[in-house]
N, C-alpha and C positions, 0 to 999 in steps of 0.2 A: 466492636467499635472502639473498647473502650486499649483494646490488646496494640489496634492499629494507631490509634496517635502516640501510645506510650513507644510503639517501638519509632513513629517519625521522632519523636523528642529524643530517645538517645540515638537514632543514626543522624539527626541533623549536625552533629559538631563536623561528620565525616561528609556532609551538606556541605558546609561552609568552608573546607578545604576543597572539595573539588568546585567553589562558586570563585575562590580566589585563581584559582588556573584559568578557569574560561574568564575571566574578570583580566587577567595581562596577557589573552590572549586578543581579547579583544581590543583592550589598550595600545596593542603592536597594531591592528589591521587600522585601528580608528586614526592614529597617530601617519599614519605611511610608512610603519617601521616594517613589516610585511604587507604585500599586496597581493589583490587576488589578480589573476590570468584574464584578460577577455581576449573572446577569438575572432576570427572574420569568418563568422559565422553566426546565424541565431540561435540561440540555447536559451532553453525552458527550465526551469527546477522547480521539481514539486517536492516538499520534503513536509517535515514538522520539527516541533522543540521537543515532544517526549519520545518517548521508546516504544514503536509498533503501534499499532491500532485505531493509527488516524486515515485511511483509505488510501494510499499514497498510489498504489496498483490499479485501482478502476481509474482513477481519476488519471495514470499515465495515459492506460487505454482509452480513456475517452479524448484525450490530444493526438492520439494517435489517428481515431477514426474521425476526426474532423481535419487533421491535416494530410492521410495522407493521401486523397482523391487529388489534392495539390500540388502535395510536395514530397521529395524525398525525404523519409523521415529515419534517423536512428535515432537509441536507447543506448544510454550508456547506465549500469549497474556496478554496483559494486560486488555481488552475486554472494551475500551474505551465505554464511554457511556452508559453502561450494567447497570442495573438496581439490580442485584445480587454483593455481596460482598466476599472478599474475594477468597479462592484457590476453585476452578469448575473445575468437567471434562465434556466436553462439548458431548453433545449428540445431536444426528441427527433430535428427534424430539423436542428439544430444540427450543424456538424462539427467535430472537434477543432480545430479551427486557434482557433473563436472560444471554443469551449469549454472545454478544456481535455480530455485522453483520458480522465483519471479522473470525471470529473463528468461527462461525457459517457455515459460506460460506467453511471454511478449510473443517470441518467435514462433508457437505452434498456431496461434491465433491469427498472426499479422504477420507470413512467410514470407511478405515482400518486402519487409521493413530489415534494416541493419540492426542488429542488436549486439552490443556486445557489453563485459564484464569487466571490470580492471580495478584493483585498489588504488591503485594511481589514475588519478582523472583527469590531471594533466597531460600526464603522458599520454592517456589514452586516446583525448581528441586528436589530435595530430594521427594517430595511428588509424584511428575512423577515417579521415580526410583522404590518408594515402592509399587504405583499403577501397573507397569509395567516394573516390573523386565529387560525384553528382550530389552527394547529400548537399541538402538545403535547409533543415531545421536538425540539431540534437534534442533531446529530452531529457534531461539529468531525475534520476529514480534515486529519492532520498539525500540528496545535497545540500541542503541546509546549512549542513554544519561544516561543509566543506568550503572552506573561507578561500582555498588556494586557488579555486575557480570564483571569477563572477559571472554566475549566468546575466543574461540578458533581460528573462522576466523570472520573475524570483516570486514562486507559489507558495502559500505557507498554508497547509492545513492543521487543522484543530477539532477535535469532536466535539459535538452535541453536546453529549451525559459527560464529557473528560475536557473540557477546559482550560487551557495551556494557564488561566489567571486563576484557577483553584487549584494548582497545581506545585509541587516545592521541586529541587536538584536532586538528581541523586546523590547520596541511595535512599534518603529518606521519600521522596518521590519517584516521577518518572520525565521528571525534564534535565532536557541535555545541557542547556543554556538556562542562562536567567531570561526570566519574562521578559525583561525590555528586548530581548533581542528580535522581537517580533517587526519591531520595528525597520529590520530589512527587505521584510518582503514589499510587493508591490502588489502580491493579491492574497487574500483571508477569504480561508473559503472552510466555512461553520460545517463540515463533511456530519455524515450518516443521520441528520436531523432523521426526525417521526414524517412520515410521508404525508402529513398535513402540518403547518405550526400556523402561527398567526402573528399580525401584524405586532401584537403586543409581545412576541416572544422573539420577535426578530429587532426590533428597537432593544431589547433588553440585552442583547448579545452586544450591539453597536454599543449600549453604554458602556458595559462588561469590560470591551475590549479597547473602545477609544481608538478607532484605526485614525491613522494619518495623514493629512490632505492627499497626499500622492496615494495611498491606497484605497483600492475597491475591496468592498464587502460581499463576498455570495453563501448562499446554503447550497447545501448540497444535500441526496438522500438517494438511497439504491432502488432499482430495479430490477428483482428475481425475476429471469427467465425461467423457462421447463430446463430439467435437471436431464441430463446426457449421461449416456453409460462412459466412465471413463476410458474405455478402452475400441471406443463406436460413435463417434458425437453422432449420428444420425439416429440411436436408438436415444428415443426420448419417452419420459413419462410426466404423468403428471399427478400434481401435489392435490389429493382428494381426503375429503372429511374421514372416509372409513380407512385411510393411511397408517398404518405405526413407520415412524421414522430411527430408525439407529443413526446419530450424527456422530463422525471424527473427525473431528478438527485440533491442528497445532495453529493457532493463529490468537495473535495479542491480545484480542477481546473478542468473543464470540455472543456476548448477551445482544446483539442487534442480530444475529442471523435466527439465535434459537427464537427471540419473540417472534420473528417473522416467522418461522416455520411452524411454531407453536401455534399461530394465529391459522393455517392452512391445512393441519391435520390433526387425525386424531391423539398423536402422542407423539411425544420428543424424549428418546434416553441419550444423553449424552455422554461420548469418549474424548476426554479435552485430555491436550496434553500442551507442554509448553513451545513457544512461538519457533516454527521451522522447525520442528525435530522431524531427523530423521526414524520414520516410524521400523522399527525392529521386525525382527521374525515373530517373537514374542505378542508383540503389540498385534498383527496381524492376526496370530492362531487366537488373541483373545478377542478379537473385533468380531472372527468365526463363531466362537464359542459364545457372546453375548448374543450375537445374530439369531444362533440354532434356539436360545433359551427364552426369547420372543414369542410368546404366546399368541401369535395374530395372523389372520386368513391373509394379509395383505400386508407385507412389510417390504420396504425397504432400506439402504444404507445409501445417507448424504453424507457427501463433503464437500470443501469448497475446490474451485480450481486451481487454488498455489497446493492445498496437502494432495490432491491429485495426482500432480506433477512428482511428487515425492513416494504415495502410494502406489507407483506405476513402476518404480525400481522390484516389486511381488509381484510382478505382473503373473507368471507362471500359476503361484501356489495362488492367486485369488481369480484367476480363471479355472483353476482344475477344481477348486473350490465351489464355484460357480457362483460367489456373491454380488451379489446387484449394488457394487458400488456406484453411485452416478454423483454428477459434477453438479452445483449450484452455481449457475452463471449470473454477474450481475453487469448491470449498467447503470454508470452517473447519469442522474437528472438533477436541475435546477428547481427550487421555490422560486414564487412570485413569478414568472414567467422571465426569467433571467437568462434563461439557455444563449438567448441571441443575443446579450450583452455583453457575456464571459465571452463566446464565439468573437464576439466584433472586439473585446479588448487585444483576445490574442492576435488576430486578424491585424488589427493598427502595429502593435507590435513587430510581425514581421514588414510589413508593409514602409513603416520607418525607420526599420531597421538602416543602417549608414557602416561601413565599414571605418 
């Protein structure tokens, strides 16, 4: 505890130089000196102020399976990590390396949906449009910070346990922006809360955060499905007390998957590594060799479905292998019986939408 504040106390000077950049850049957007883009079209953004680990990927997928029985829906990403440059429309048998894990995962799940990848977002709507005339809603994956677009409804997620208001800049923290800039969204949504909290814990977040007339407040928390062989979604198993679980995951925070799984078997060894990596030869042959060193009648190996996406570039040596990698699926759900609020805000959203 005492190693981690001393090292925020000397990286905060390197704090307050990069608070001065976001600080005139904001002064250009607030001033008219730069504007953001809006298009004739509805656009979504789900983003946050820190780095990884705010849910930003269920909570796409859950816009997507409520919009898209309705509407034509694309994803635009930025396909963090991707190994391709440039505007991509992504395809199913695409692999993360060109795709990106998260756009990847959009498309093998939601085949009917447009998804694609672009570092330029500007450019890229236009490019969606003339690829796909009939789209009726975009979804921006991660745009917060991307000031050169204004979406239409502007998502801001925040975790639970990580609080965008307990939170400094980097690099002494893990916020992109200063705090006040929460004040762009038009919805706050308290992501991966404990799958009960109470009224006194959800008043205490509204104080915390102070949202502002124009925004709505929701929680959010996951949903484990039965875990899929990654290389089969119809071979399914299920998470039992006499289980040993081997977990690998590269993803930004992993303490809300391990408790839940912790809570669901008999044991959890974890193989963390850092956020999107692409997992090695190396990393594999060791993933084998913790596996074989598992003392248990009944074991298997979790991951989530973005290192999925990435552990499926081995696909060869972890089938000749024959390890029981499978997928942990999740889905957004609401506290307090909210589900049909958040539904009906977006709903009004496109519904007065105006060109």
């Amino acid at each position: 505890m005492f190693q981690s504040k001393l090292i925020k106390i000397l990286l905060s000077p390197l704090s307050l130089l990069y608070g001065v950049g976001v600080s005139l850049r904001d002064f250009f957007y607030k001033h008219g000196l730069l504007k953001g883009i809006e298009f004739d079209i509805p656009t979504i953004s789900v983003g946050n102020l820190s780095v990884g680990g705010a849910g930003k990927t269920p909570h796409i997928e859950y816009l997507v399976q409520i919009l898209r029985p309705y509407l034509n829906v694309a994803t635009l990403s930025r396909g963090y990590k991707r190994k391709s440059k440039g505007y991509l429309t992504i395809q199913r048998e695409n692999n993360a390396e060109i795709a990106g894990d998260e756009p990847l995962q959009f498309k093998r799940k939601f085949p009917d949906i447009h998804v694609a990848v672009a570092e330029n977002r500007t450019f890229a709507v236009p490019k969606i449009l003339m690829e796909r005339p009939d789209t009726q809603v975009i979804l921006f994956d991660d745009a917060f910070q991307h000031r050169s677009i204004k979406p239409g409804l502007n998502i801001l997620l925040t975790e639970y346990s990580y609080p965008f208001t307990e939170d400094y800049l980097l690099p002494s923290g893990r916020l992109r922006e200063w705090r006040s800039a929460y004040r762009r969204a038009d919805v706050l949504i308290i992501s991966k809360c404990p799958p009960t909290i109470t009224e006194e814990e959800k008043q205490y977040y509204i104080d915390e955060i102070k949202p502002y007339p124009h925004q709505r407040m929701y929680f959010s928390y996951y949903q484990y499905q039965h875990p899929y062989y990654i290389f089969d979604y119809r071979q399914r198993v299920l998470l039992e007390e006499d289980v040993d679980v081997l977990l690998i995951c590269a993803i930004a925070r992993s303490e809300y998957l391990v408790e839940y799984l912790e809570s669901k078997v008999k044991s959890v060894k974890v193989m963390e590594y850092e956020d999107h990596r692409y997992f090695s030869k190396f990393d594999v042959s060791l993933l084998k060799t913790t596996f074989d060193k598992m003392e248990s009648k009944k074991k298997i190996i979790i991951t989530t479905e973005k290192d999925a996406m990435r552990l499926q570039l081995h696909q060869p040596y972890l089938q000749e292998q024959r390890l029981p990698v499978f997928s942990l699926p999740i889905q957004v759900a609401f506290h307090f019986d909210e589900k049909e609020k958040f539904d009906e805000q977006v709903k009004q959203y496109l519904l007065n939408f105006q060109i």
